[in-house]
C-alpha positions as CSV (number, residue, x, y, z in Angstrom):
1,X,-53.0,-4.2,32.8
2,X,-51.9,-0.2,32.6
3,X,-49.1,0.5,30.8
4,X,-47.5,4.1,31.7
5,X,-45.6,5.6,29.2
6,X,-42.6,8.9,29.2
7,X,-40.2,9.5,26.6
8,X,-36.9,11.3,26.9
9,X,-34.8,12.7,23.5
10,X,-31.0,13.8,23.9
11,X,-28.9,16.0,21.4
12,X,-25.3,15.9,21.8
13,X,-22.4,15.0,23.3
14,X,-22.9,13.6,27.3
15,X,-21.4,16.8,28.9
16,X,-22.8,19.6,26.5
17,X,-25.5,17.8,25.1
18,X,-29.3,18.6,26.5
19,X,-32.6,16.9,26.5
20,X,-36.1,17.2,27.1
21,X,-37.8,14.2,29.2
22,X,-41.6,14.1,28.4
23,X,-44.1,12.2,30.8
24,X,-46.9,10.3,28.2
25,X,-49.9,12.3,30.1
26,X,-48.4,15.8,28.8
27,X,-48.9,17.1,32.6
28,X,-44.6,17.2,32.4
29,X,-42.1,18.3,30.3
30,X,-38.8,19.4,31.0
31,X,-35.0,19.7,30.5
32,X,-32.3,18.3,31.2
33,X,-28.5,18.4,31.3
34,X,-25.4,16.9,32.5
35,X,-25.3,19.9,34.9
36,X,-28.7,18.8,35.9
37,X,-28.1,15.6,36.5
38,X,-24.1,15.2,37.6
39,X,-23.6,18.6,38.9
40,X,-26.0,21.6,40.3
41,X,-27.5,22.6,37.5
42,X,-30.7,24.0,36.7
43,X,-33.7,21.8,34.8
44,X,-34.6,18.1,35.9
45,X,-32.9,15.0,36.1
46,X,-34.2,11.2,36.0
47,X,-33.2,10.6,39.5
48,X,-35.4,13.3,40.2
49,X,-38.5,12.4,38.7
50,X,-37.6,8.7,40.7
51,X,-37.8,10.8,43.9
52,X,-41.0,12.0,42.8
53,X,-42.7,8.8,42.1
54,X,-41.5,7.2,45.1
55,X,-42.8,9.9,47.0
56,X,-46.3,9.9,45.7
57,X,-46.1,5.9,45.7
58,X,-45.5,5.6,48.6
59,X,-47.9,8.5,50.3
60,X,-50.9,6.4,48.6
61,X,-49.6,3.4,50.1
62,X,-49.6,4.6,53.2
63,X,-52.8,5.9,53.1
64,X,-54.1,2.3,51.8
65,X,-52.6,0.7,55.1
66,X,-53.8,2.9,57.5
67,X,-57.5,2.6,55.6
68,X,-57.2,-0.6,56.4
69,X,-56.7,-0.5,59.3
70,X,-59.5,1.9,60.0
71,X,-57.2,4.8,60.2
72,X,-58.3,7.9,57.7
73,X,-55.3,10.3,57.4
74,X,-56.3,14.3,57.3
75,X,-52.8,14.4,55.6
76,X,-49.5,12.9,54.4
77,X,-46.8,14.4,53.1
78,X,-43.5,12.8,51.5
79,X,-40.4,14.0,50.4
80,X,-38.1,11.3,49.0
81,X,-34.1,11.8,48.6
82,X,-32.4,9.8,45.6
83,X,-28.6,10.1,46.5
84,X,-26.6,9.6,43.0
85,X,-22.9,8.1,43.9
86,X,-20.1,6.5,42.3
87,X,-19.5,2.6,42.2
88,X,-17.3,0.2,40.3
89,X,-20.1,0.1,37.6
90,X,-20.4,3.8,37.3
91,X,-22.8,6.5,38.8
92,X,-25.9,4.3,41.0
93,X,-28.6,5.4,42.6
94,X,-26.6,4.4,46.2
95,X,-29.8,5.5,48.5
96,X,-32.8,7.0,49.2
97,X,-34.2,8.7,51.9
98,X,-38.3,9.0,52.7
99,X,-39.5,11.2,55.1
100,X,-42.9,11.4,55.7
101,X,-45.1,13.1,57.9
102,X,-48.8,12.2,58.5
103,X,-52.1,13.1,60.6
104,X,-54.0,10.6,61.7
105,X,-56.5,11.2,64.7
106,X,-56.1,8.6,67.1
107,X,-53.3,6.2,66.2
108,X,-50.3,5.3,68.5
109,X,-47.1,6.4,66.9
110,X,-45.5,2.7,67.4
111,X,-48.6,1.3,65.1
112,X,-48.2,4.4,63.2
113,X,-44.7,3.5,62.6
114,X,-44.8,-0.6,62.1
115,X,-47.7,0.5,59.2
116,X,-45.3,3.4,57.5
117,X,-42.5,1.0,57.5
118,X,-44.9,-1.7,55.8
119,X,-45.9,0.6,53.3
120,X,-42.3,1.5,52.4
121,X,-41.7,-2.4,51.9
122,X,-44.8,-2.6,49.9
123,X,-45.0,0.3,47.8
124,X,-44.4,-0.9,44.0
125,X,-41.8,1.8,43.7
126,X,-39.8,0.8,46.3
127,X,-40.2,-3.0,44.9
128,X,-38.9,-1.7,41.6
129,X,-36.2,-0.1,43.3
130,X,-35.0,-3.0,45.4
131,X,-31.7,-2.7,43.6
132,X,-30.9,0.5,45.9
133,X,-28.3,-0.3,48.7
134,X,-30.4,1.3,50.9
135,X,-33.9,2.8,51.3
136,X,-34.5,4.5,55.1
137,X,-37.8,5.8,56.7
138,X,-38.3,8.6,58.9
139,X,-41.9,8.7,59.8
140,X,-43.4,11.1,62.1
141,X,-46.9,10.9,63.3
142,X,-48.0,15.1,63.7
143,X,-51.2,16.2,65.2
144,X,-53.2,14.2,67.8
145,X,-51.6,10.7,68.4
146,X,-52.0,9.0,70.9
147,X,-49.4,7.4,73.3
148,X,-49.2,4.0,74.4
């Protein structure tokens, strides 16, 4: 089993206090603030690095499904969009947003489509994250589909 590790240490009060989040490879480290994570401020935020992960997760699922399906994609590119809100049981993580776009040579953008969607339901992140209202997919197929 792998076991992936990050640490995060916090001095202060909640709204002047700061931290430094630390990812256990050392390829990350950062700050981070109220301002940074309620507000527009500068540094990095847990919901942030959540938007990451399910990116990338989700960008290697996707290439899994459409390898097996016999599909090699010359590219796919993420961008995932955590929305922080307000609920009865305080700030939540109400959605996220994926947008991907992908080359594949010679896919049909419907089967493109039905494959990124199964991705999205399959990708571990997401799994983890079924708690989130909502999770969307925009997918669009760039480069030479094909139409059907």
């Amino acid at each position: 089993m792998t076991i992936r590790e990050a640490s995060a240490e916090w001095q202060g009060t909640l709204r002047e206090g700061s931290g430094r989040l630390r990812l256990g490879s050392g390829v990350f480290e950062g700050a981070y603030s109220f301002p940074s994570r309620f507000e527009n401020g500068p540094s990095t935020n847990p919901e942030e690095l959540i938007a990451a992960a399910h990116a990338g997760c989700f960008s290697m699922a996707l290439s899994a499904i459409l390898g097996g399906e016999g599909h090699t994609p010359g590219s796919i590119h993420t961008i995932a969009k955590v929305h922080l809100g307000a609920t009865a049981a305080g700030p939540t993580i109400t959605r996220i947003e994926l947008e991907t776009e992908a080359s594949v040579a010679g896919l049909a953008v419907d089967d493109f489509e039905r494959l990124a969607q199964t991705a999205k339901a399959g990708c571990l992140v997401s799994r983890a994250l079924s708690g989130v209202a909502t999770i969307t997919l925009k997918a669009s197929l760039v480069g030479a589909a094909i139409d059907r």
